[in-house]
N, C-alpha and C positions, 0 to 999 in steps of 0.2 A: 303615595310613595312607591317607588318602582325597586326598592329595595327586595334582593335576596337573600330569607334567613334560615338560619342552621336550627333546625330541630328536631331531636331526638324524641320521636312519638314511639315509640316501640322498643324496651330492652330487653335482653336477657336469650336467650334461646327457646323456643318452644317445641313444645315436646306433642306428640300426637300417637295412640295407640297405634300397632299395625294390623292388620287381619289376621285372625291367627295365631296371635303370638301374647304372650301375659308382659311382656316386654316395652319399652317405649323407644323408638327412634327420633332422632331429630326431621323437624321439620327440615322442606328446601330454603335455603339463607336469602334473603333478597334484599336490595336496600333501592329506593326511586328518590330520585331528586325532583324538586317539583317546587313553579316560584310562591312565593307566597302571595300573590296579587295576579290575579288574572285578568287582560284587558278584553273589553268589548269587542266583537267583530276582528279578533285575534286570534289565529292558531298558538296553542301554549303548548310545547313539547316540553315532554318530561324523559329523562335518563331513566333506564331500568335494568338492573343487573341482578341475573339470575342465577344461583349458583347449583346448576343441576346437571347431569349428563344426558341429559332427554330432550325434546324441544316443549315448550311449552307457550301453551295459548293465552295469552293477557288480556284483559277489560277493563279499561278506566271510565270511570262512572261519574256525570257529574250531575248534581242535584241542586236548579237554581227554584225555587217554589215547587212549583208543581210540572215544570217542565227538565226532561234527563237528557242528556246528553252521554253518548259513548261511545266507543271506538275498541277497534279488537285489532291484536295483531299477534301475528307467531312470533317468539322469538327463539333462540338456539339458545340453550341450557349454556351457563359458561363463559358468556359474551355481554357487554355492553351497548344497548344500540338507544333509539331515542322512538319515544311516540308521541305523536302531537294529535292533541284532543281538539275536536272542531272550535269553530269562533263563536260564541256565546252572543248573541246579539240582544238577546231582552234585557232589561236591567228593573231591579225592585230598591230605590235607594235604601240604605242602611242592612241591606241583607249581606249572609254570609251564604258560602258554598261548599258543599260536604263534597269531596272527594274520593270517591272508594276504588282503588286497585285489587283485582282480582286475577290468582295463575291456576288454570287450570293444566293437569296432565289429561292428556283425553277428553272425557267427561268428570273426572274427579278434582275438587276442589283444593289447593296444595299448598295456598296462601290466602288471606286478604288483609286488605289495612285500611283504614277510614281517618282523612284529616281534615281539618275546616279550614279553608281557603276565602280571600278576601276579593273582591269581586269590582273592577273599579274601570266608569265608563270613560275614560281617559285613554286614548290610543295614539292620538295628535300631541308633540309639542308645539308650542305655538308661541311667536315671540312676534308683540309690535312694536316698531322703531317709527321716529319722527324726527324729523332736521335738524329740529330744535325743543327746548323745553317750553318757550318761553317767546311765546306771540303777540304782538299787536292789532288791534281793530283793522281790518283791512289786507292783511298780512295772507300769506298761500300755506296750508299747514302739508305737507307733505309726507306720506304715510307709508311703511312697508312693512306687511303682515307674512313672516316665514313661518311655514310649516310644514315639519319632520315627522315624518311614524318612527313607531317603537324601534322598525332595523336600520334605521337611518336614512332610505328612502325618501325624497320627498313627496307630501301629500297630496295629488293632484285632482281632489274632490272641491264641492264646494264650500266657499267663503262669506259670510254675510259680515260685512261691513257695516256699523253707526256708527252716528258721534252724538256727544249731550250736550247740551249747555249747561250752566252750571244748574239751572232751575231744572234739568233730568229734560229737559225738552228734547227728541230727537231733531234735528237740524240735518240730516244726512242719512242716509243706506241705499248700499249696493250689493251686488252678490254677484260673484265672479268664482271662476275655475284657475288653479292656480297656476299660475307657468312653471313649472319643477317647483313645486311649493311656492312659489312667488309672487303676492298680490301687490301692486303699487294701483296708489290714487293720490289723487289731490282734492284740498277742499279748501276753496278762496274763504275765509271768514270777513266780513259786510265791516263797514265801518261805523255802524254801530252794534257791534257784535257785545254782550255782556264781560264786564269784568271777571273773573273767578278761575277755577279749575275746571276743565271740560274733560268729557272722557269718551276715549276710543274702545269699543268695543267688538272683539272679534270671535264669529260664532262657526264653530267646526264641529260637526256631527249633533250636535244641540247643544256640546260645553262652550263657553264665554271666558275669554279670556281679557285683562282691560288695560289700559295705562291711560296716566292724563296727563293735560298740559294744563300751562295756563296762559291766559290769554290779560292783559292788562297794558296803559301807557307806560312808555319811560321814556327818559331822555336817553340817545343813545351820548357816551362822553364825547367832549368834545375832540380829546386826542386818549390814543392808545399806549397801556403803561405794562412793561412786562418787568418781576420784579422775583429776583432768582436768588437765591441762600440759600446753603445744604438744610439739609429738615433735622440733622445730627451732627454734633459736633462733642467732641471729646472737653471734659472738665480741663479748664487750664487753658483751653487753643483760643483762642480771636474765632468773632463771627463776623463772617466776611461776605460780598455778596456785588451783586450788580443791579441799576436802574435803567431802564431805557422807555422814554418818551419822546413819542412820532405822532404827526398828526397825520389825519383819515391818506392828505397827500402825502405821504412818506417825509416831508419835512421835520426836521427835528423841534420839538419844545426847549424854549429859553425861558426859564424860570428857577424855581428852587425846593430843593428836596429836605425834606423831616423826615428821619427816622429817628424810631424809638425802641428798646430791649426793656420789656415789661416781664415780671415772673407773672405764668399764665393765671396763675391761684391768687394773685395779689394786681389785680389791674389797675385798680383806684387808689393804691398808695402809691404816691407820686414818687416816697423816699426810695422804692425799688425801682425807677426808671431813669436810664439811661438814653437821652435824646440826645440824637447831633443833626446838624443844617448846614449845608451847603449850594454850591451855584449848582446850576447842572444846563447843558447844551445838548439836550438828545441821548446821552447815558452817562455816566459816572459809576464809579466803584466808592464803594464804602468798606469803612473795616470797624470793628468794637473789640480792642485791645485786652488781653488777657486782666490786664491792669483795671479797665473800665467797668470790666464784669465781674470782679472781687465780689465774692459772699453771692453770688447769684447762680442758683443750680436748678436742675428738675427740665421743667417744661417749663419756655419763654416764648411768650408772644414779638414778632418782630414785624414794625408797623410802617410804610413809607407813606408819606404823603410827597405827592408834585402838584405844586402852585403854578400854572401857567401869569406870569409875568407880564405879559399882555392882557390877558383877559381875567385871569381873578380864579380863573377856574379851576379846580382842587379834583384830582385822582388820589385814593388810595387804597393801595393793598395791604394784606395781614397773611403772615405764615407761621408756624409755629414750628419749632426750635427745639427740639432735643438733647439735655447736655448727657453722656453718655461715660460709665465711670471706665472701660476696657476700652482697649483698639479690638479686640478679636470677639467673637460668637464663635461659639461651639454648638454643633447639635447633631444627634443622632438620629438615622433614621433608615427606614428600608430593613429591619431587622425583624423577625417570627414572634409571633404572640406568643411561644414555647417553646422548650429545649428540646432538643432530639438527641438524648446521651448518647454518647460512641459515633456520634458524626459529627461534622463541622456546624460552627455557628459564625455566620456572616454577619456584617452591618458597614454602613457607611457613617464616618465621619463629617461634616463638612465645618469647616472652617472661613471664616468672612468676615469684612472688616467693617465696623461700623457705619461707614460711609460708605458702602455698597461699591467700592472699588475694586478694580480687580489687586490681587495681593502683587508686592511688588517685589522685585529680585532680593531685595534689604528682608522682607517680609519671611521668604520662601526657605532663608538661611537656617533657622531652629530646628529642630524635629519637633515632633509633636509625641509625647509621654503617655499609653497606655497601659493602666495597671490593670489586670483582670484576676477577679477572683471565683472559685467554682466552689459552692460550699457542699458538702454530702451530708448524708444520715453516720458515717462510717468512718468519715478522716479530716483532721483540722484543714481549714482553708488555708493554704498557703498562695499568695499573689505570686502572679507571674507578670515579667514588667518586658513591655514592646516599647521598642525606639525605631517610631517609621521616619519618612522622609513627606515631607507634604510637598504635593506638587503642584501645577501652577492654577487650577482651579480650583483649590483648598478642597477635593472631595477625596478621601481616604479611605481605602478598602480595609477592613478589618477581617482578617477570618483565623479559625484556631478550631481545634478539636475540642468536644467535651470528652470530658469525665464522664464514665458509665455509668455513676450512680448521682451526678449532677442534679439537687433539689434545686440549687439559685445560685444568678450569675448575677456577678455584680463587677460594670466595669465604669472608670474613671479616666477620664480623658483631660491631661492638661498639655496647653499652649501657653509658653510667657507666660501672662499674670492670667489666665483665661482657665474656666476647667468647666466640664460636663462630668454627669454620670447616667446610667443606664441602669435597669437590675430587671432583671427577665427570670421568672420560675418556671417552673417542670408542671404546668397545670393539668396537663392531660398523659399522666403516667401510661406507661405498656406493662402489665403485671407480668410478659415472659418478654420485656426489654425489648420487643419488636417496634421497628421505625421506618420510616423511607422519607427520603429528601429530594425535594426537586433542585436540579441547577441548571443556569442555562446554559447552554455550549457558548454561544452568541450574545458576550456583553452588548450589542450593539440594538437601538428599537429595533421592535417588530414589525414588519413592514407586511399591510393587507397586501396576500397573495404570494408571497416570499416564505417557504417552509420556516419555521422555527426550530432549531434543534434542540431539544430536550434531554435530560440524563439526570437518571432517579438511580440514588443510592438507596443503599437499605443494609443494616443491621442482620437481615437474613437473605434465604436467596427464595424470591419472589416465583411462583409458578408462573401467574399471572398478574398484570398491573391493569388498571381501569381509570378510564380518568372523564370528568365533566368541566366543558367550559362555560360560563355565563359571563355575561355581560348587562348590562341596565336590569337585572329585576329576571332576565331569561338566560334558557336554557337555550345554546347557539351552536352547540355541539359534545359528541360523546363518544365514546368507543375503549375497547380491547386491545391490548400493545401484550404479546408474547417477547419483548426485551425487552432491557433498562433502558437501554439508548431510543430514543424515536424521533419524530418532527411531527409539528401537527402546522396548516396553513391558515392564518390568520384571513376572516373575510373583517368586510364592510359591519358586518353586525355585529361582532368583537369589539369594536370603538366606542369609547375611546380608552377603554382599559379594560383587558381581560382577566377572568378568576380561572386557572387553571388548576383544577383538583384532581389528584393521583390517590385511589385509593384502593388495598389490596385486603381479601378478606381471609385471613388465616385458616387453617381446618378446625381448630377448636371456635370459629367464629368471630372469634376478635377482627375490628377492621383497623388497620392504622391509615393514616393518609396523611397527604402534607398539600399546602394550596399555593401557590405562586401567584401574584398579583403583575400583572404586565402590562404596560403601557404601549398601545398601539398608535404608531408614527404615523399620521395620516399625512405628510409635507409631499409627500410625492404624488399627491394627488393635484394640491393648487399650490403655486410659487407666485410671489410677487416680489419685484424689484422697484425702486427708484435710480432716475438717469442723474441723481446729484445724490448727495449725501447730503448737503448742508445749500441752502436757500435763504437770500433774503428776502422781506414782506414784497408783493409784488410780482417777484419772480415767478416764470411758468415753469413747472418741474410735466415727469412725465412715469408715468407707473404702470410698468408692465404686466401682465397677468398671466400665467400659464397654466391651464387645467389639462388632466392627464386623459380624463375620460371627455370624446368630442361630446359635442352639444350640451355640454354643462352650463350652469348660470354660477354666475360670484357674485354674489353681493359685498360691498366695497362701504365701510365705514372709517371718515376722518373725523378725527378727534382730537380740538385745537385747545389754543388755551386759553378761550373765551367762556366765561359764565354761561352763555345760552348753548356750547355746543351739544352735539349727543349724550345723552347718557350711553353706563357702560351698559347695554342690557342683553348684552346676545347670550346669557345663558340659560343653554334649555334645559337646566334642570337635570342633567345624567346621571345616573344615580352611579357610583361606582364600586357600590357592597356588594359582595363576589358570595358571604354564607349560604347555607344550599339547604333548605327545608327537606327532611332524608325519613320518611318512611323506613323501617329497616325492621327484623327479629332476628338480625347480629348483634353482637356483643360491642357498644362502643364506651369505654372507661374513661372517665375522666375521677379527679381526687381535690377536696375543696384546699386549695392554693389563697393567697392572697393576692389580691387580682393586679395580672401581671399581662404586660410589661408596664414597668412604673419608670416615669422619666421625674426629674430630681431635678 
């Protein structure tokens, strides 16, 4: 797991005699961010912030058996910068890795800190696709093996390609270099090839990655049935829908249609099902009356058969049926794990109708009723009641000031008959009410290469801000900002969603911070059109591709509504946990809360 996480290895301030003196002074303050999983043949940059007026010399130590690894670099007392420890190539399975950071002033020792790190030979994602699921004896299986490194990159080492039969028999391997990660092959399977599951296996750096297929007879049908009904529909409404049977020639099927409304819990009691039959010439519309479906609620099975008329021959589909007690969903989201008294607290709304439509002008009429309540140690809660306007994509901006002594928020959200709530506590108090908040200038995504404008408030007035970006499990950037206002530019290794952490460390040593999750807009890189919008069977469409960077490759997956088409499988796993593993002998407070934010 390529995840980055928050831990507090070091609290409290440490104190160190001085020459001289019967006295004790403070240590220098430092905090290093650093991922928790370190990949094979990987530079791993760690954030290090030192808070000194001196320059000081660092050492990060790494200890995999009996072989160390280190790295040394000055940095300026004061400052934020990053240091990246060489690429680790040995690997011992099951082992961990001690990590020791080391500041020296001159020759004298002024810090260290030692944490255990997780060590893992995974550097490649690796994803295989195939045409189909679902082959016959004689059949071409066709195959494409993509692979990504850790900065998004593609992998262009080598590939070794098998396949098994189901009896584990290799039947195939190749080994190929990849084209911007891109391996394609093909492998005819014999017409007497074995029934079962066969599997693809693909080996990068010596990890194995696998999918299978199966290989088996069928008949393919004799004609084609497509067979379409909302998957939700409101208690009280008609379940309505349409049939269309074409044979392979585009000609329509004459024959006749069954369907059935079964509750899905209860399939073999016949008393719960509602069948109707009629002609059909290539499609027809059905309807099952609010009347018909009296005393029938929950999850329904809905069943068509078509009888080819000619030939005897029987298609059927099954889709299941949602009966739903609201028009509207409520939900919240996009809102802090914590309160930051004396500053604003944001969240979105969104709003959506059962049937994933867009809301309509009838719809958009109501306001939508927000009551919020802020409870303290110190004054009864008294609700305060918002009347917004919802607009036409039902997403709702919520934002309001806290309360300075704000222990828990608790808000309530109703539409019509529809209601959410929220309740978010104060889990990580400031004992001198210190805070900073990130906002973004720029509602709009973050576009790789396009400054981001930033602006941190704060409860006091910041000497200095510090901030770390990661993204997948790493450290992708870091630095010093002398204002609130800044921009930082998003790269390619920020994708697909960045953790932006702002954190400032007071002179009594407390650190406050606040972390912003951001979603990086990669659209501007590859665009794809279609020269129709709507196509019947047969028809030649035509799909344009536009990539931003020359000599790029696209890989192009269609996805029909056929049983054998592709699976969904292009994802590589991106981890998008932003916590930041933090070395530190600063002060960081937190107070046991009841773990919040709780959604209701």
């Amino acid at each position: 797991m390529d995840a980055i996480w928050t831990l507090v290895v070091c609290v409290g301030v440490v104190f160190f005699p001085v020459p001289g003196s019967t006295q004790e002074s403070p240590r220098t303050l430092f905090l290093i961010s650093v991922p928790e999983v370190l990949h094979a043949g990987t530079p791993t940059p760690l954030a290090l912030t030192v808070l000194a007026d001196f320059p000081v010399r660092v050492m990060a130590e790494v200890k995999h058996g009996k072989t160390v690894f280190t790295q040394t670099k000055a940095f300026q007392g004061g400052l934020t910068r990053v240091l990246t420890l060489p690429p680790i190539l040995e690997y011992t399975p099951n082992s961990l890795l001690n990590l020791t950071v080391r500041g020296y002033r001159e020759d004298n020792l002024i810090f260290a800190n030692t944490t255990t790190l997780t060590f893992s030979p995974r550097n490649v994602s690796t994803v295989i696709q195939t045409d189909r699921s679902c082959y016959q004896p004689g059949d071409t299986v066709k195959v494409r093996v993509v692979s990504v490194q850790l900065n998004n990159r593609p992998y262009k080492g080598r590939v070794e390609i098998s396949i098994q039969d189901p009896s584990k028999n290799a039947v195939y391997w190749s080994e190929s270099t990849g084209n911007l990660g891109i391996v394609l092959r093909e492998f005819s399977l014999s017409p007497t090839s074995p029934h079962g599951h066969w599997t693809i296996t693909a080996a990068v750096n010596g990890l194995i990655d696998e999918k299978a297929f199966i290989v088996k007879h069928y008949e393919r049908p004799h004609f084609e049935m497509l067979f379409k009904t909302p998957s939700q529909v409101l208690i009280g409404d008609d379940i309505s829908g349409s049939v269309r049977a074409l044979y392979p020639s585009g000609q329509p099927v004459r024959g006749t249609l069954t369907i059935s409304v079964t509750v899905a819990s209860d399939v073999h009691n016949a008393a719960s099902t509602v069948t109707v039959t009629k002609l059909l010439y290539g499609s027809t519309r059905f309807v099952f009356s609010k009347d018909q479906l009296q005393g029938i609620s929950g999850r329904v099975r809905v069943e068509a058969f078509v009888t080819d008329i000619l030939t005897g021959f029987k298609v059927n589909k099954t889709v299941e049926v949602d009966f739903m007690m609201k028009t509207f969903q409520l939900t919240f989201h996009d809102f802090p794990s914590t309160l930051k008294p004396s500053l604003h607290f944001s969240t979105k709304l969104q709003i959506s109708r059962y049937d994933r439509n867009p809301l309509s002008s009838q719809d958009l009429k109501p306001s939508v009723i927000i009551e919020v309540t802020q409870s303290t140690n110190t004054r009864n809660s008294v609700p305060t009641t918002l009347t917004l306007p919802v607009p036409q994509d039902g997403n709702i901006h919520i934002q309001f000031e806290l309360h300075d002594q704000v222990d828990m928020l608790f808000i309530q959200a109703k539409f019509q008959s529809s209601e959410d709530t929220l309740t978010v506590y104060n889990n990580q108090p400031s004992p001198n009410g210190s805070y900073i908040q990130i906002s973004l200038v720029n509602t709009s995504p973050a576009q790789i290469g396009l400054p981001l404008q930033l602006e941190v408030k704060s409860t006091f007035q910041p000497t200095a801000l510090h901030f770390v970006v990661s993204s997948r499990g790493q450290v992708v950037a870091a630095g010093t900002k002398n204002s609130s206002s800044f921009s930082l530019t998003p790269t390619l290794s920020w994708s697909p969603e960045a953790c932006v952490t702002v954190y400032c460390i007071l002179s009594d040593g407390e650190v406050t911070s606040d972390t912003a999750h951001i979603p990086i807009n990669k659209n501007n890189y590859v665009s794809v059109s279609w020269n129709l919008n709507k196509a019947q069977p047969g028809e030649e469409v035509w799909l344009t591709v536009n990539a931003l960077q020359p000599g790029s490759q696209v890989g192009i997956v269609v996805i029909g509504e056929h049983d054998d088409g592709p699976q969904d499988d292009l994802d590589f796993n991106m981890e998008k946990d932003c916590n930041i593993k933090m070395l530190t002998n600063a002060r960081l407070y937190k107070k046991k809360q009841p773990d919040g934010p709780i959604m209701v």
